[in-house]
C-alpha positions as YAML, in Angstrom:
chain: A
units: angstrom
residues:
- id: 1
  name: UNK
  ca: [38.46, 51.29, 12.47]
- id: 2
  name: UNK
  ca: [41.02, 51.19, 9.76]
- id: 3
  name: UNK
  ca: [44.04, 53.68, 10.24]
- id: 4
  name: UNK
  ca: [45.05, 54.88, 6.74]
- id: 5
  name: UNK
  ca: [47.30, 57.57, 6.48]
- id: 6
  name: UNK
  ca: [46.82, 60.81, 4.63]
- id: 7
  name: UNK
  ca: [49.48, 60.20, 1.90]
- id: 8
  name: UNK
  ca: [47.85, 56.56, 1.12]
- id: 9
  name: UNK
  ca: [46.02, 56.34, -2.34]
- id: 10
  name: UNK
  ca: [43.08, 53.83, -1.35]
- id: 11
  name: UNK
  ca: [40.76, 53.30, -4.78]
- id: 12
  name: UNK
  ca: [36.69, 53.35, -3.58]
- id: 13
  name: UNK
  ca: [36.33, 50.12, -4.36]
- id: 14
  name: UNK
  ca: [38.77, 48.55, -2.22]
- id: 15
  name: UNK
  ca: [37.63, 46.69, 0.91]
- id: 16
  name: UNK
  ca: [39.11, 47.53, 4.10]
- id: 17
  name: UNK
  ca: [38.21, 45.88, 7.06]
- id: 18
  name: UNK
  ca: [38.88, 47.11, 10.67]
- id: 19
  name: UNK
  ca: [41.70, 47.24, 12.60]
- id: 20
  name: UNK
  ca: [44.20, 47.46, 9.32]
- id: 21
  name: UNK
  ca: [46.96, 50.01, 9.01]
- id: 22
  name: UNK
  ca: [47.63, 51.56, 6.20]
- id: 23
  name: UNK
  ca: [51.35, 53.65, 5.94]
- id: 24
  name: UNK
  ca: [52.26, 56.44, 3.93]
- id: 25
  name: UNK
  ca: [52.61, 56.30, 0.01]
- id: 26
  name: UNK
  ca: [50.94, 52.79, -0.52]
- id: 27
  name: UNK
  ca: [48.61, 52.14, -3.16]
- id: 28
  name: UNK
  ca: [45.68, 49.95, -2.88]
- id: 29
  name: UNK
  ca: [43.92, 49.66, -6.22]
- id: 30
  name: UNK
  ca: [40.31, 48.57, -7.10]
- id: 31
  name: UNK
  ca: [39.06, 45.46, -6.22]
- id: 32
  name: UNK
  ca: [41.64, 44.71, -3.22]
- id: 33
  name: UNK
  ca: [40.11, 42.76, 0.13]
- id: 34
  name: UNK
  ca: [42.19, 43.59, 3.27]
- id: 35
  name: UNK
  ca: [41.07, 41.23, 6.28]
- id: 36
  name: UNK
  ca: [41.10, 42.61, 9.88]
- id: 37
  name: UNK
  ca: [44.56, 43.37, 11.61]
- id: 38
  name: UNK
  ca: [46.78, 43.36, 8.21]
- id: 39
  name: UNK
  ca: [49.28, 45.80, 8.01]
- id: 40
  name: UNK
  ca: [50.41, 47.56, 4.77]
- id: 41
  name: UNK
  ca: [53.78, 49.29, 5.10]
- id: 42
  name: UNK
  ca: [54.63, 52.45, 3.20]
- id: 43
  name: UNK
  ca: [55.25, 52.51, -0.60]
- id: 44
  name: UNK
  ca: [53.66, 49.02, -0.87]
- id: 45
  name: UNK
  ca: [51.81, 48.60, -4.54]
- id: 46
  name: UNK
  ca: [49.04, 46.66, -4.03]
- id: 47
  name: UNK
  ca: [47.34, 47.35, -7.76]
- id: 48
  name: UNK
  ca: [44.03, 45.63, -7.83]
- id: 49
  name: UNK
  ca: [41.84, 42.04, -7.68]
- id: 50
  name: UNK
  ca: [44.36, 41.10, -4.58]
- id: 51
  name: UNK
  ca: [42.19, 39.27, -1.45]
- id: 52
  name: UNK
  ca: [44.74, 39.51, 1.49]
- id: 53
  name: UNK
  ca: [43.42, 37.81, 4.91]
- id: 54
  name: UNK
  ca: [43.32, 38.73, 8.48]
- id: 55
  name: UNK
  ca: [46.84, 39.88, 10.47]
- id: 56
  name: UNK
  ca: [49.15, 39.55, 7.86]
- id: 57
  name: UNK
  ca: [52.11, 41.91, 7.40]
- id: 58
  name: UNK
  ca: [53.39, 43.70, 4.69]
- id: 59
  name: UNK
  ca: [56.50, 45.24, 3.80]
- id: 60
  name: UNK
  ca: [57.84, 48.30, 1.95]
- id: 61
  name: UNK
  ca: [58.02, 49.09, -1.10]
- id: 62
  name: UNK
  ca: [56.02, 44.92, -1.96]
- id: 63
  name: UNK
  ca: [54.38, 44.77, -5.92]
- id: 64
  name: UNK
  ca: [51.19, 42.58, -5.27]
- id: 65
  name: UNK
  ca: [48.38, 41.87, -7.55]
- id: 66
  name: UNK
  ca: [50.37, 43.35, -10.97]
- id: 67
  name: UNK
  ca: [49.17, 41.56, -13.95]
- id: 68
  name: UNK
  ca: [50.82, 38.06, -14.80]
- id: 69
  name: UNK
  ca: [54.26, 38.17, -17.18]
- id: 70
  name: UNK
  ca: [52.41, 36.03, -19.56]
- id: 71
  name: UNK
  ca: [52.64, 37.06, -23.69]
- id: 72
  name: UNK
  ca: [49.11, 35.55, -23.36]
- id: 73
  name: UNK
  ca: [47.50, 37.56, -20.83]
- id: 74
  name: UNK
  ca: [44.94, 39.99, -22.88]
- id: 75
  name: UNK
  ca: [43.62, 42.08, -19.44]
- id: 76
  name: UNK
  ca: [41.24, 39.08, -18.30]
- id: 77
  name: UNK
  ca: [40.08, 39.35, -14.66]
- id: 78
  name: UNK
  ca: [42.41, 37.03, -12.10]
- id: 79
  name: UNK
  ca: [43.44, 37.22, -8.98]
- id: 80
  name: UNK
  ca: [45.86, 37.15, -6.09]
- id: 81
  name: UNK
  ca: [44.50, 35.69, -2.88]
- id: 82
  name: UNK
  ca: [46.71, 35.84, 0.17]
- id: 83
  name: UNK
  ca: [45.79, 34.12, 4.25]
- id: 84
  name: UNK
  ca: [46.49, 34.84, 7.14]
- id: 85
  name: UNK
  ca: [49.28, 35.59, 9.59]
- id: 86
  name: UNK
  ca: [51.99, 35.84, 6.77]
- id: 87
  name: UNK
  ca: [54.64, 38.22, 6.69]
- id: 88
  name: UNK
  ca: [55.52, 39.11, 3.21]
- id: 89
  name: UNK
  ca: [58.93, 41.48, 3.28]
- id: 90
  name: UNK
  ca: [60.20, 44.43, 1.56]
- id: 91
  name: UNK
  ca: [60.32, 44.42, -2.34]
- id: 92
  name: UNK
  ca: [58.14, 41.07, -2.65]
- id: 93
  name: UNK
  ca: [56.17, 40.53, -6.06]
- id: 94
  name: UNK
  ca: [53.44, 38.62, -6.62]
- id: 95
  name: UNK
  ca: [51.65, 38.66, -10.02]
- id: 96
  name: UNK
  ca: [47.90, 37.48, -10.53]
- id: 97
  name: UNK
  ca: [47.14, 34.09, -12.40]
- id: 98
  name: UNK
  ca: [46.24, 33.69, -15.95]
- id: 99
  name: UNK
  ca: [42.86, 31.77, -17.84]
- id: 100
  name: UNK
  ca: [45.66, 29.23, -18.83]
- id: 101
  name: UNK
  ca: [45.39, 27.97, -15.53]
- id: 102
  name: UNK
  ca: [43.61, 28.60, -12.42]
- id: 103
  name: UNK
  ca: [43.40, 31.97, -12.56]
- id: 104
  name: UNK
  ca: [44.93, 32.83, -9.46]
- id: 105
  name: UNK
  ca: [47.68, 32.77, -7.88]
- id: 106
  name: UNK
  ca: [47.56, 31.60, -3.92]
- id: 107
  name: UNK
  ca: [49.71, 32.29, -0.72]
- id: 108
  name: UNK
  ca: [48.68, 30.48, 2.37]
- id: 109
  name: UNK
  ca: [48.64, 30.86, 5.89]
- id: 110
  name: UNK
  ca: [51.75, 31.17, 8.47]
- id: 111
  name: UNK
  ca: [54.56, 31.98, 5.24]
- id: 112
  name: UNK
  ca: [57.56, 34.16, 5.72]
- id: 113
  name: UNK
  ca: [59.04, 35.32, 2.07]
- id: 114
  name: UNK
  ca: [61.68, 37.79, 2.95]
- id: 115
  name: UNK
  ca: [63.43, 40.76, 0.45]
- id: 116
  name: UNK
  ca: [62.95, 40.52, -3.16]
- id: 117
  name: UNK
  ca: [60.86, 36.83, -3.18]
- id: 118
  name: UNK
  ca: [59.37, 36.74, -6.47]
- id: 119
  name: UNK
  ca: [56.03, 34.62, -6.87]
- id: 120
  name: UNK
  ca: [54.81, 33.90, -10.38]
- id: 121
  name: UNK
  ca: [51.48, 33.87, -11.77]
- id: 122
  name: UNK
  ca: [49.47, 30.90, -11.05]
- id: 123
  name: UNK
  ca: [51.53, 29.63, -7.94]
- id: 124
  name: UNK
  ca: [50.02, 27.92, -5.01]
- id: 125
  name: UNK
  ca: [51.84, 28.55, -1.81]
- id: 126
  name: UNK
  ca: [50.85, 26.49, 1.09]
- id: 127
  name: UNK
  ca: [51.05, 26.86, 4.93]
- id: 128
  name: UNK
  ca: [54.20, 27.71, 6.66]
- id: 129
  name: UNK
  ca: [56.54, 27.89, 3.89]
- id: 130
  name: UNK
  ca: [59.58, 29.76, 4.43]
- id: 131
  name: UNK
  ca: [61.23, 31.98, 0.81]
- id: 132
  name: UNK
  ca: [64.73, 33.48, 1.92]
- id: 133
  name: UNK
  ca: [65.91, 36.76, 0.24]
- id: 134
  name: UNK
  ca: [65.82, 36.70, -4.05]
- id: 135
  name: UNK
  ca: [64.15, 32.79, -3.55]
- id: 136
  name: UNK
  ca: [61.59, 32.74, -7.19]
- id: 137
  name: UNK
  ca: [59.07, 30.63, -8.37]
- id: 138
  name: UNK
  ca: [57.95, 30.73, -11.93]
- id: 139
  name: UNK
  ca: [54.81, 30.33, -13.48]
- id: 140
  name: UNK
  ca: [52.49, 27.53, -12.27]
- id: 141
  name: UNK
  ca: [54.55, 26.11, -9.55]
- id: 142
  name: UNK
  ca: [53.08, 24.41, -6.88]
- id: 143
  name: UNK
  ca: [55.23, 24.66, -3.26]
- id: 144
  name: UNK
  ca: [53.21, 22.47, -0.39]
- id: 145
  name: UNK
  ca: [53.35, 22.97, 3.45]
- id: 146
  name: UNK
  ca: [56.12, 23.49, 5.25]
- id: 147
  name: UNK
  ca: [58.66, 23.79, 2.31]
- id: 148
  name: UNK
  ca: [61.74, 26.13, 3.06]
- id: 149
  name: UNK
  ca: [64.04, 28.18, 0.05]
- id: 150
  name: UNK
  ca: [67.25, 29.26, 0.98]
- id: 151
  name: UNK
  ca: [68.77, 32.25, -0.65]
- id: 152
  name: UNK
  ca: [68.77, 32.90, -4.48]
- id: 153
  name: UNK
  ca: [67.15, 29.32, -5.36]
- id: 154
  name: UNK
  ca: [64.96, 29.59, -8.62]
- id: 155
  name: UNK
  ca: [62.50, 26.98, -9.24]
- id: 156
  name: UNK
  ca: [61.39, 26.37, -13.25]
- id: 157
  name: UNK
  ca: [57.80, 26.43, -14.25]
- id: 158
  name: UNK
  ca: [55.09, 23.68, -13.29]
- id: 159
  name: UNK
  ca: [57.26, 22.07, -11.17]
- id: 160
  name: UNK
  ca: [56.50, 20.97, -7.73]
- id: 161
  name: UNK
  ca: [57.51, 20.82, -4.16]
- id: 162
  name: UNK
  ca: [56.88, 18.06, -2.14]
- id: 163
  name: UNK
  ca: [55.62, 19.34, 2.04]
- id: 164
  name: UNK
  ca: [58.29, 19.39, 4.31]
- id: 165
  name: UNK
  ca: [61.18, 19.54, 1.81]
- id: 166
  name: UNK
  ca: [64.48, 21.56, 1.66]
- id: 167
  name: UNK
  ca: [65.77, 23.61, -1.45]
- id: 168
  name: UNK
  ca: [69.24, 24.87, -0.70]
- id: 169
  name: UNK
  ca: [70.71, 28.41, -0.96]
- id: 170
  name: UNK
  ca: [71.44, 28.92, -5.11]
- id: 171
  name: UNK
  ca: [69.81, 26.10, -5.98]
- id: 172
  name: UNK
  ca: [67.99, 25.79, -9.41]
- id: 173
  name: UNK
  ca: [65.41, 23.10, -9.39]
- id: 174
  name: UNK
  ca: [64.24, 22.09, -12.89]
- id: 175
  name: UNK
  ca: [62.00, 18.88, -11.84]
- id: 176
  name: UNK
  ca: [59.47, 17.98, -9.15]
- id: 177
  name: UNK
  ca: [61.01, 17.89, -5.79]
- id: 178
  name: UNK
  ca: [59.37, 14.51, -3.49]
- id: 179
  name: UNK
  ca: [58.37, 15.36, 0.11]
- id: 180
  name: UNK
  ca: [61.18, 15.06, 2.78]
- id: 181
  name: UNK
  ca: [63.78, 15.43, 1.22]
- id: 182
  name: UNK
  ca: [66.44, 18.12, 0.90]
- id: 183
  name: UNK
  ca: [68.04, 19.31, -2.82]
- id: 184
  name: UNK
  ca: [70.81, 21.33, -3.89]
- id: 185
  name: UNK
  ca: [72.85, 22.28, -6.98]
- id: 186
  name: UNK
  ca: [72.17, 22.97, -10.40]
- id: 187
  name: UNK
  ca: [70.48, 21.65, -11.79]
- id: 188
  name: UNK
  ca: [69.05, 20.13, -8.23]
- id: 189
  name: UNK
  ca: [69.65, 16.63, -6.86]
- id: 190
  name: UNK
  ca: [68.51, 14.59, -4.48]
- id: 191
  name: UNK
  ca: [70.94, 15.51, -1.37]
- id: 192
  name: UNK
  ca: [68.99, 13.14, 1.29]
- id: 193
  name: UNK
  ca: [66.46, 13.22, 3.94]
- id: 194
  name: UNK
  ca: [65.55, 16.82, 5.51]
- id: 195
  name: UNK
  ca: [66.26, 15.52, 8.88]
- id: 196
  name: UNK
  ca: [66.26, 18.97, 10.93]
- id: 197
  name: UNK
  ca: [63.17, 19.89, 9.18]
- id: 198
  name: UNK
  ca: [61.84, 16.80, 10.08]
- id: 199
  name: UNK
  ca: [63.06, 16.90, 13.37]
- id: 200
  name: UNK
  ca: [61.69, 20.29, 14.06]
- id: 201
  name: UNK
  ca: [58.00, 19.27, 12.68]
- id: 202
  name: UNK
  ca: [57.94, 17.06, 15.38]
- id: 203
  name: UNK
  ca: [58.16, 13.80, 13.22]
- id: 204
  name: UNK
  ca: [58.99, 11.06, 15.92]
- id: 205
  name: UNK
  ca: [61.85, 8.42, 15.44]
- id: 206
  name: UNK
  ca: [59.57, 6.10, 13.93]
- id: 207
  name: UNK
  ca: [57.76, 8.00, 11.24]
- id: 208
  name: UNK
  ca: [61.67, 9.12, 10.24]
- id: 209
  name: UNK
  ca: [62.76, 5.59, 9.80]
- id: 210
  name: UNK
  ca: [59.79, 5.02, 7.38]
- id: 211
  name: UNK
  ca: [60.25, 7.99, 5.63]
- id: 212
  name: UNK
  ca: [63.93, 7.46, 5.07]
- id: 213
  name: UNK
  ca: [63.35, 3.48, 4.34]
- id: 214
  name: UNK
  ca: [60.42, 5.11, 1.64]
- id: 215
  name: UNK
  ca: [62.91, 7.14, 0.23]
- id: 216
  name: UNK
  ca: [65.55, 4.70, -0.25]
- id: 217
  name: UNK
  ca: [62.90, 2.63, -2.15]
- id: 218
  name: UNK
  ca: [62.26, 5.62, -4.31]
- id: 219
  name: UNK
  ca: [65.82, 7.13, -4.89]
- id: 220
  name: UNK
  ca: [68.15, 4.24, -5.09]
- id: 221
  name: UNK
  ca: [65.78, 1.38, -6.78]
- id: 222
  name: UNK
  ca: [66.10, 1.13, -10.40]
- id: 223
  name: UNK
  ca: [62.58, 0.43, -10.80]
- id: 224
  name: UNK
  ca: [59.75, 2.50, -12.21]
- id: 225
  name: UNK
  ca: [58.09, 4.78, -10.48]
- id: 226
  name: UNK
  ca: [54.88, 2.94, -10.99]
- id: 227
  name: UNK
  ca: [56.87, -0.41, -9.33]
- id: 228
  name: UNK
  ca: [57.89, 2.23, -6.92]
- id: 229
  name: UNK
  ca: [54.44, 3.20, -5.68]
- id: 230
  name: UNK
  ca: [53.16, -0.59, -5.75]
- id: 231
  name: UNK
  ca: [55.98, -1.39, -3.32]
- id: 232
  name: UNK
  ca: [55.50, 2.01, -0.79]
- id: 233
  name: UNK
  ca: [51.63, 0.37, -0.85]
- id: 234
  name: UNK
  ca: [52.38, -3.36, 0.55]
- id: 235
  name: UNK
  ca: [55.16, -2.52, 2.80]
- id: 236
  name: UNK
  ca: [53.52, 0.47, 4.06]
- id: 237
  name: UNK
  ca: [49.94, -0.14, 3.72]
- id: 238
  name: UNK
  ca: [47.54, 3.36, 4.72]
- id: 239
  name: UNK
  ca: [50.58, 4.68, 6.62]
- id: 240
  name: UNK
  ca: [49.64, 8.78, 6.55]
- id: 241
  name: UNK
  ca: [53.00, 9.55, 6.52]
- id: 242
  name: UNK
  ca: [54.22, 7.40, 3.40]
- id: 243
  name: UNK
  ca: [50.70, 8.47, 1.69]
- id: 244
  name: UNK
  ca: [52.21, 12.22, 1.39]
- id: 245
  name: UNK
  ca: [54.72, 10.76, -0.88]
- id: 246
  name: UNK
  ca: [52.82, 8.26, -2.67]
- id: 247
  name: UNK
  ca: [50.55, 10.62, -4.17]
- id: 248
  name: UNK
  ca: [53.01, 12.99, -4.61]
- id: 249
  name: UNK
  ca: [54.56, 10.40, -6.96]
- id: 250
  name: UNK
  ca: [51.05, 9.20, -8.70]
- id: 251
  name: UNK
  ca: [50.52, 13.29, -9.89]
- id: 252
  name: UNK
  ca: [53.83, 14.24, -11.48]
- id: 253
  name: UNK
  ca: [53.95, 17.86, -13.10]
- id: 254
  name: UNK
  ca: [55.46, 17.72, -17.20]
- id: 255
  name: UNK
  ca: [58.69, 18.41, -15.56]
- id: 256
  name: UNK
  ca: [59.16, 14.92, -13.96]
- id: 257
  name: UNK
  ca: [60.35, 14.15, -10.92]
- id: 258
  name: UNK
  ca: [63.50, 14.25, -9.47]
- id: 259
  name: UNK
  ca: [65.27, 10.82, -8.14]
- id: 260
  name: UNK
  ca: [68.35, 10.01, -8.01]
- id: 261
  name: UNK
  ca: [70.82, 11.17, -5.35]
- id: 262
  name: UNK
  ca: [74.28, 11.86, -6.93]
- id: 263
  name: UNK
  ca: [76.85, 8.65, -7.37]
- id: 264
  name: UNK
  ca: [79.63, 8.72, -5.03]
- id: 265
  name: UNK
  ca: [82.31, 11.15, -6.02]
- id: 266
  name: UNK
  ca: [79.80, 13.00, -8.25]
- id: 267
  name: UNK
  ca: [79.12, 16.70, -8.61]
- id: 268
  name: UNK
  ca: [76.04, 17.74, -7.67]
- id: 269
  name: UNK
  ca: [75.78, 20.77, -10.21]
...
């Protein structure tokens, strides 16, 4: 049985499966899912068309579900669809998606976005990505599994980031970031391979050394990135690992992709 405190504004619409907690003050709107074992802390804002899954946890004083900050958006019905296990921290905002795109914007399973994360409308969010505090994502951006944001790093619509990658603290990435690799500055370069995030994935020796002879094909060759993907294919063959980044490279967003690390001496903002 749900636990919903007295103070809680719950619309009669809402569905609220068992086991969840609601705290004082929060607001759950109409057409809001809540899976078994979430938590909603108090003075969340949860306004309406929001499906969160089972055992997630949800801070104070979080905006979900608010309508997109789109000039386009006339009131059309989209969504915000949350999994499982996250833990989504105080003064988080998610918007819903827009019928310019998806129409709904997606957090996966096993994510940690601490304070003040802002997700856009029409972002997918895969599996265990980590935001840090102020971290934002605008419109359409697509973050794979296992990404983390440091601190106050802002990426710019449609672009994407590649799984396993790392964007540094007060970083501004304007381009699509590959797999694998880490990227700072701004705008963002190409700062080399995410070794401890590799490391800690439990990549073995092996499937490193690919990745970081991949990478030096991609980064530091000055041919296309059509040549690019031909080479990855006949050194590499069906190799899982170098298949992440080959098809990262055959889908790139409007915003391009980033490549090359900075020349020696160079700034990297």
């Amino acid at each position: 049985m749900a636990k919903i405190h007295p103070t809680a504004h719950v619309d009669g619409s809402a569905e609220i499966e068992e086991d969840v907690v609601i705290g004082p003050n929060a607001f759950i709107g109409p057409k809001v899912v809540i899976g078994k074992g979430t938590v909603v802390k108090a003075n969340s804002y949860i306004e309406s068309h929001t499906r969160i899954g089972a055992y997630n946890q949800i801070g104070p004083f979080a905006v979900i579900g608010t309508p997109p900050q789109h000039l386009a958006y006339k009131g059309e019905e989209t969504y915000v669809e949350i999994g499982n296990h996250n833990l989504i921290r105080e003064f988080v905002t998610i918007h819903r998606g827009t019928v310019q795109d998806r129409g709904y914007t997606r957090i996966g399973d096993h994510c940690l976005l601490m304070s003040y994360v802002h997700v856009a409308h029409d972002c997918q969010v895969g599996n265990h990505v980590i935001m840090s505090n102020n971290a934002t994502l605008g419109g359409h951006v697509e973050v794979r599994d296992r990404v983390v944001m440091g601190g106050f790093s802002a990426v710019h619509q449609f672009c994407r980031i590649g799984s396993y990658a790392f964007v540094s603290g007060m970083t501004g990435v304007d381009k699509d970031v590959p797999p694998y690799v880490k990227v700072f500055g701004i705008p963002a370069k190409i700062q080399g391979l995410n070794l401890v995030g590799l490391r800690r994935a439990g990549f073995s020796k092996e499937q490193i050394r690919k990745i970081s002879q991949a990478l030096g094909i991609f980064t530091d060759g000055p041919a296309t990135i059509r040549e690019v993907i031909q080479e990855l294919k006949d050194i590499f063959d069906d190799d899982p690992v170098i298949l992440e980044l080959i098809r990262f490279l055959e889908n790139p967003s409007k915003q391009g992709i980033m490549r090359r690390k900075p020349y020696e001496g160079e700034e990297a903002f």
